[in-house]
DRENDO-1510 file (C-alpha; in Angstrom, 1 decimal, always signed):
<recs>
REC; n; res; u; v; w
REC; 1; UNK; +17.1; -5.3; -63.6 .
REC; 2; UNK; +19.5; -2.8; -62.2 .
REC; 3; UNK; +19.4; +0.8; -61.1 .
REC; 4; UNK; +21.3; +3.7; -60.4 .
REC; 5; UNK; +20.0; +4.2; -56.9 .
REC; 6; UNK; +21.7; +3.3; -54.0 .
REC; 7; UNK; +20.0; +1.7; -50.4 .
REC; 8; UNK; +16.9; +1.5; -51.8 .
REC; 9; UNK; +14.6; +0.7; -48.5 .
REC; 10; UNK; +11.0; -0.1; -49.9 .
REC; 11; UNK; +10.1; -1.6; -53.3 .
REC; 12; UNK; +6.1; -1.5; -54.3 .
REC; 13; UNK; +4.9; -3.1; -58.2 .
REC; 14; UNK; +2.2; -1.2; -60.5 .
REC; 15; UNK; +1.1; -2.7; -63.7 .
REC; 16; UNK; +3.7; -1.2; -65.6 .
REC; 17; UNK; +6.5; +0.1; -63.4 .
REC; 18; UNK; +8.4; -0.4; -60.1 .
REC; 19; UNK; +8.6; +2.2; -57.2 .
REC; 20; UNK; +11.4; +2.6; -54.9 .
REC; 21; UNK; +12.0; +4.7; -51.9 .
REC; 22; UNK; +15.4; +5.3; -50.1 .
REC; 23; UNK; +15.0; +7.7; -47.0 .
REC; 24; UNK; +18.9; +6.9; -46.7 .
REC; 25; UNK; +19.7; +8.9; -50.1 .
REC; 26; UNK; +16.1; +11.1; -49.5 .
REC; 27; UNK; +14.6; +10.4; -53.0 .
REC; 28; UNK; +11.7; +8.1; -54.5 .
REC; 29; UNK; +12.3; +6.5; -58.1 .
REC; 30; UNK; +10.3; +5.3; -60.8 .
REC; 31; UNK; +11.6; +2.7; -63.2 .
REC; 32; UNK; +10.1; +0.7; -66.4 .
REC; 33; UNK; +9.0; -2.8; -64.9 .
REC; 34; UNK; +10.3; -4.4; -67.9 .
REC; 35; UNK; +13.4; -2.4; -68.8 .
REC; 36; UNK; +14.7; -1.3; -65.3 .
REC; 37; UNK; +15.3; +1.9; -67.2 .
REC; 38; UNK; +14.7; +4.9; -64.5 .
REC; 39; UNK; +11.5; +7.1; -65.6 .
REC; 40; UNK; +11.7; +9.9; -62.8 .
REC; 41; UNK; +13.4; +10.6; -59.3 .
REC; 42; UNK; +12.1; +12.8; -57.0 .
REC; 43; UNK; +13.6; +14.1; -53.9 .
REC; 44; UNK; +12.1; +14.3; -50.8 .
REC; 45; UNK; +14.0; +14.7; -47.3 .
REC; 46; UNK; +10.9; +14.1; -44.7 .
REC; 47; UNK; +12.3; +10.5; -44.0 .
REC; 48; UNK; +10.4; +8.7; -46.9 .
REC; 49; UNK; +8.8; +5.5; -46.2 .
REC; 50; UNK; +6.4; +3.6; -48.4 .
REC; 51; UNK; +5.5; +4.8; -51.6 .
REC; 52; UNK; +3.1; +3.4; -54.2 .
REC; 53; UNK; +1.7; +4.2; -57.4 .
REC; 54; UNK; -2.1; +4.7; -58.2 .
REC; 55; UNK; -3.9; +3.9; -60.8 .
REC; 56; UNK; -4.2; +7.0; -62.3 .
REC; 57; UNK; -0.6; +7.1; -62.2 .
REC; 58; UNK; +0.2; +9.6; -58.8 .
REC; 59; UNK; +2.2; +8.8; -56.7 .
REC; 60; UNK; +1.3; +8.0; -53.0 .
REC; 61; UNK; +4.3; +8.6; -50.4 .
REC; 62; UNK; +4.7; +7.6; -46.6 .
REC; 63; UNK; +6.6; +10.8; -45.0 .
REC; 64; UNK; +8.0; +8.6; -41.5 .
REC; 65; UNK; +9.3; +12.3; -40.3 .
REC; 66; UNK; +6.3; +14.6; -40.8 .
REC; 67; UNK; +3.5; +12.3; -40.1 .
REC; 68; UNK; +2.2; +13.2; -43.3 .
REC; 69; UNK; +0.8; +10.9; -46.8 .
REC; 70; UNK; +1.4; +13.0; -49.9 .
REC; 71; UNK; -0.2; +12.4; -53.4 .
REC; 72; UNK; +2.6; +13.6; -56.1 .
REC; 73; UNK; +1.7; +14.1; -59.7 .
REC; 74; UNK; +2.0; +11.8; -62.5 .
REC; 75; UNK; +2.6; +15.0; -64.4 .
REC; 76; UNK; +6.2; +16.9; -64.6 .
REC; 77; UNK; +6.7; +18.9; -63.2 .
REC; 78; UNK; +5.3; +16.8; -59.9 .
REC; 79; UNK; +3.3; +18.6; -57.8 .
REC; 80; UNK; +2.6; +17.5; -53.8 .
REC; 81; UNK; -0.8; +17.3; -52.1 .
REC; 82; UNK; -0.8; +16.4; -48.4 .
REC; 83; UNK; -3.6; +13.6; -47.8 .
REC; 84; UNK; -3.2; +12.9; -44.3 .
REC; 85; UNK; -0.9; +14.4; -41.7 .
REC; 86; UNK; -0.5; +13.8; -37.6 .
REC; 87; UNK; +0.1; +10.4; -38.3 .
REC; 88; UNK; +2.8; +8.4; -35.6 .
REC; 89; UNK; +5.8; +7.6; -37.8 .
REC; 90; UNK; +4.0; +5.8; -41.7 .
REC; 91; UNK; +5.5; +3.2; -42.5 .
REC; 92; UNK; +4.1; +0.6; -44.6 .
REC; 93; UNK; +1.1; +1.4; -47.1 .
REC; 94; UNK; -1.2; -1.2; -49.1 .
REC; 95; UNK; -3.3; -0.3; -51.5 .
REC; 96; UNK; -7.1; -0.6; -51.6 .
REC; 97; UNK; -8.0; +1.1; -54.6 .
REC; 98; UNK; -11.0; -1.7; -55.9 .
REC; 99; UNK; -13.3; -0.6; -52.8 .
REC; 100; UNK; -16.4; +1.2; -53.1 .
REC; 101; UNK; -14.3; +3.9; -51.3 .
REC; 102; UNK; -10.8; +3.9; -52.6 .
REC; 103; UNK; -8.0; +4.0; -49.9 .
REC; 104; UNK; -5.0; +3.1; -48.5 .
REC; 105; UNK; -4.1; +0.8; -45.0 .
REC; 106; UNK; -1.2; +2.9; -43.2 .
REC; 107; UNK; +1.0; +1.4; -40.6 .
REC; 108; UNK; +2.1; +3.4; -37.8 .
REC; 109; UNK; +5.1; +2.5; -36.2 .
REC; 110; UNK; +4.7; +4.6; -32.9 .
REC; 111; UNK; +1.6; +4.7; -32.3 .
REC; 112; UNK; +0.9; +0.9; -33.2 .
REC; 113; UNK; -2.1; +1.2; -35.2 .
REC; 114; UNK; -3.0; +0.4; -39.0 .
REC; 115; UNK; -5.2; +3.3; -40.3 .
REC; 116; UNK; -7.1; +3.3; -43.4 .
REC; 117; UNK; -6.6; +6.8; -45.3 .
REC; 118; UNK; -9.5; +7.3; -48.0 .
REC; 119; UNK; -8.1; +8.7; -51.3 .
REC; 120; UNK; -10.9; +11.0; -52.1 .
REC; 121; UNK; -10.8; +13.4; -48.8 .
REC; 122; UNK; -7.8; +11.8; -46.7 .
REC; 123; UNK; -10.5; +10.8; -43.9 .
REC; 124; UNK; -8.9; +8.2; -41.5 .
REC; 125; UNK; -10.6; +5.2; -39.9 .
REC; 126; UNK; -8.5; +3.3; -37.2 .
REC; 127; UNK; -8.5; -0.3; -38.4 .
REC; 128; UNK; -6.5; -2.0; -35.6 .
REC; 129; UNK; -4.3; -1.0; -32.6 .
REC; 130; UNK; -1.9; -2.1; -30.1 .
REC; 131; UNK; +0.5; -3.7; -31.9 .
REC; 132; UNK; +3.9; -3.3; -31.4 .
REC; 133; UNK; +6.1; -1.1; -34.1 .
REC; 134; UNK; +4.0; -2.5; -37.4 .
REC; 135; UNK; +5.8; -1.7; -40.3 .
REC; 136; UNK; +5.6; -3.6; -43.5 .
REC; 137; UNK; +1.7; -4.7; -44.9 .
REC; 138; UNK; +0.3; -6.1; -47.7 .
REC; 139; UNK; -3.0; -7.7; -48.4 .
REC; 140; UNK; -4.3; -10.8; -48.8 .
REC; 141; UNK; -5.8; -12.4; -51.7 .
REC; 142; UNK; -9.0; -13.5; -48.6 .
REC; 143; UNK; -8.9; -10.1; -47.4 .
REC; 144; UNK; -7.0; -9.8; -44.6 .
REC; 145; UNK; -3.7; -7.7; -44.2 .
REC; 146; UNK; -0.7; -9.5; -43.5 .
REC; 147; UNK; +1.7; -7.3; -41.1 .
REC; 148; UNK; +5.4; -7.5; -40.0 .
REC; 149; UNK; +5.0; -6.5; -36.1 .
REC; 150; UNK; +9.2; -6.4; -35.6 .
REC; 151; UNK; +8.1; -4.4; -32.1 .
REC; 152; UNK; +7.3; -8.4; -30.9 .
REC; 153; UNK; +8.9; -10.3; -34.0 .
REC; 154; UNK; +6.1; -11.5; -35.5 .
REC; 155; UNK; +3.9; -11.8; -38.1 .
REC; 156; UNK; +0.7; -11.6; -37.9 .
REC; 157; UNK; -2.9; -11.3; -40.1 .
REC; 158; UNK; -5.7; -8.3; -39.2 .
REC; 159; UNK; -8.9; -8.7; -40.1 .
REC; 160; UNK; -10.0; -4.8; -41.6 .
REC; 161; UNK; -13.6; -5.2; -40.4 .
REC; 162; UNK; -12.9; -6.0; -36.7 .
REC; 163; UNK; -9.2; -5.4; -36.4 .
REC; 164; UNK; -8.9; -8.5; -35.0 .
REC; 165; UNK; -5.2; -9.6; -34.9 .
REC; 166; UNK; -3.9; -13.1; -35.6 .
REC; 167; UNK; -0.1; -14.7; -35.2 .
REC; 168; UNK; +0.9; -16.7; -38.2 .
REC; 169; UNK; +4.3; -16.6; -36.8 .
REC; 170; UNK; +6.7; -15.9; -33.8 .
REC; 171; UNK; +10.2; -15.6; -32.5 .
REC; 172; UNK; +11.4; -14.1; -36.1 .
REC; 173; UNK; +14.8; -12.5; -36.7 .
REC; 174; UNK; +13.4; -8.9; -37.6 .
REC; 175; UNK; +13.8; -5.4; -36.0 .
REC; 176; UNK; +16.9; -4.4; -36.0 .
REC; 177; UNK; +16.7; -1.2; -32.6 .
REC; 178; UNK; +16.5; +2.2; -34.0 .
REC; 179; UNK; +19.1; +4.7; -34.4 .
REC; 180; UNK; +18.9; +8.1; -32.1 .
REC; 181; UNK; +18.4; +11.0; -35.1 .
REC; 182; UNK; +17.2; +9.0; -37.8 .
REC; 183; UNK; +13.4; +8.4; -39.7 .
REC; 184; UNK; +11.0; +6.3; -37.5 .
REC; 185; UNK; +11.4; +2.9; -39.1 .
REC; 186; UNK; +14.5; +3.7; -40.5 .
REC; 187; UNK; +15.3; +0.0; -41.5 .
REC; 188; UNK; +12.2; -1.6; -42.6 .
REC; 189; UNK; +11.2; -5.0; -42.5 .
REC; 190; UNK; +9.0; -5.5; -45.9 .
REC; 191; UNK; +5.9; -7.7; -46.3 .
REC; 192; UNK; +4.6; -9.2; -49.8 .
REC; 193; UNK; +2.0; -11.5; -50.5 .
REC; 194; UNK; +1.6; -13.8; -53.8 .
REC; 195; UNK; -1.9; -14.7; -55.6 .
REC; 196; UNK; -1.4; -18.2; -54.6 .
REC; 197; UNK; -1.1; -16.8; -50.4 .
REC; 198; UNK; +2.4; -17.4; -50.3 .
REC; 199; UNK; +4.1; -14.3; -48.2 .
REC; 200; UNK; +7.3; -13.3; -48.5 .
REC; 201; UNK; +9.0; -11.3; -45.6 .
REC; 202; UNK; +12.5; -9.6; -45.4 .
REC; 203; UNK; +14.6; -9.8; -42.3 .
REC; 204; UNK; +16.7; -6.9; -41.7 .
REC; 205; UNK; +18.7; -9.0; -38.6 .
REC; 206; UNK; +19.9; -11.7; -41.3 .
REC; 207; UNK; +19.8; -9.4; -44.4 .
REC; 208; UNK; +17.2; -12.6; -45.6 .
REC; 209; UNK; +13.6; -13.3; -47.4 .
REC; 210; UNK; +11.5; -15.7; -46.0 .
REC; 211; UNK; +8.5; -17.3; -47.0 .
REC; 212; UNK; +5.7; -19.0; -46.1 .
REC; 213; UNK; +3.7; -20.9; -47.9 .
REC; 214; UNK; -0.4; -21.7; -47.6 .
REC; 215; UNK; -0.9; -24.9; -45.3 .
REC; 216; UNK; -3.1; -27.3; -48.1 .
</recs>
């Protein structure tokens, strides 16, 4: 699979297609999971971050430089809904779409926290805080939510009923230091998790994917 776009920064899977952002070129994309072939690009210049599709087929985007999460269309042309603003530099976003209350786990990457954003009104529930410049999250076929905390170089697991952090491991070669003028987690470091627990992390420092694999 190939594509047209250049520096693409954050890559998320639906059933059918793959999304990927690039606040470096200031557009998200769209492309046929088994094709490659490039169904839609959309601009957007507020330092796009994460970006995820719904089941319904809108799009959910991670604005690092407005604070803001925007629901775009499925429809063309794409209209934008802000869910959620005042948030401290979004980052990551994993879905939770199979809860009674459909939403969305947010990291923040200056103020620390992971929020929860539900889909139906944009309410926000603080799930954990304190942590250091969280970007990338994904969850975890038990639950939890695995997050890349590059502030302390570390990865670690939250538990989303008591926020309750865990370190699964230290001392990793991730967070490259920011750049005066540019989007708030500019350079993200991205988090994946398989069905079987094994997660995968990139490494910005070493331009490398790890993995680690479930302890039998």
């Amino acid at each position: 699979m190939s594509t047209r776009m250049t520096f693409p920064m954050n890559v998320s899977l639906s059933a059918k297609h793959v999304v990927l952002s690039s606040a470096y070129l200031a557009s998200v994309q769209v492309l046929e999971r088994a094709t490659g072939d490039i169904l839609r690009t959309l601009p957007n210049t507020n330092g796009v971050q994460g970006a995820l599709e719904l089941p319904d087929g809108t799009l959910l985007v991670a604005e690092a430089a407005t604070g803001r999460l925007v629901k775009v269309d499925a429809a063309e042309p794409a209209g934008t809904t802000v869910l959620a603003e005042g948030l401290k530099g979004p980052v990551g976003l994993a879905a939770d779409t199979e809860a009674e209350e459909p939403g969305v786990y947010v990291t923040e990457v200056r103020s620390g926290n992971v929020t929860r954003v539900r889909l139906s009104d944009g309410a926000r529930r603080t799930v954990a805080k304190g942590l250091k410049a969280p970007e990338g999250i994904a969850r975890h076929p038990d639950g939890g939510l695995i997050v890349a905390e590059v502030g302390r170089k570390q990865l670690v697991r939250i538990d989303p009923a008591t926020g309750r952090s865990t370190v699964l491991a230290r001392n990793l070669r991730i967070g490259l230091p920011e750049s005066e003028g540019l989007p708030p987690g500019y350079l993200p470091t991205g988090v994946a998790v398989g069905r079987s627990g094994t997660i995968y992390l990139t490494s910005d420092m070493e331009s490398a994917l790890y993995r680690f694999v479930p302890v039998p």
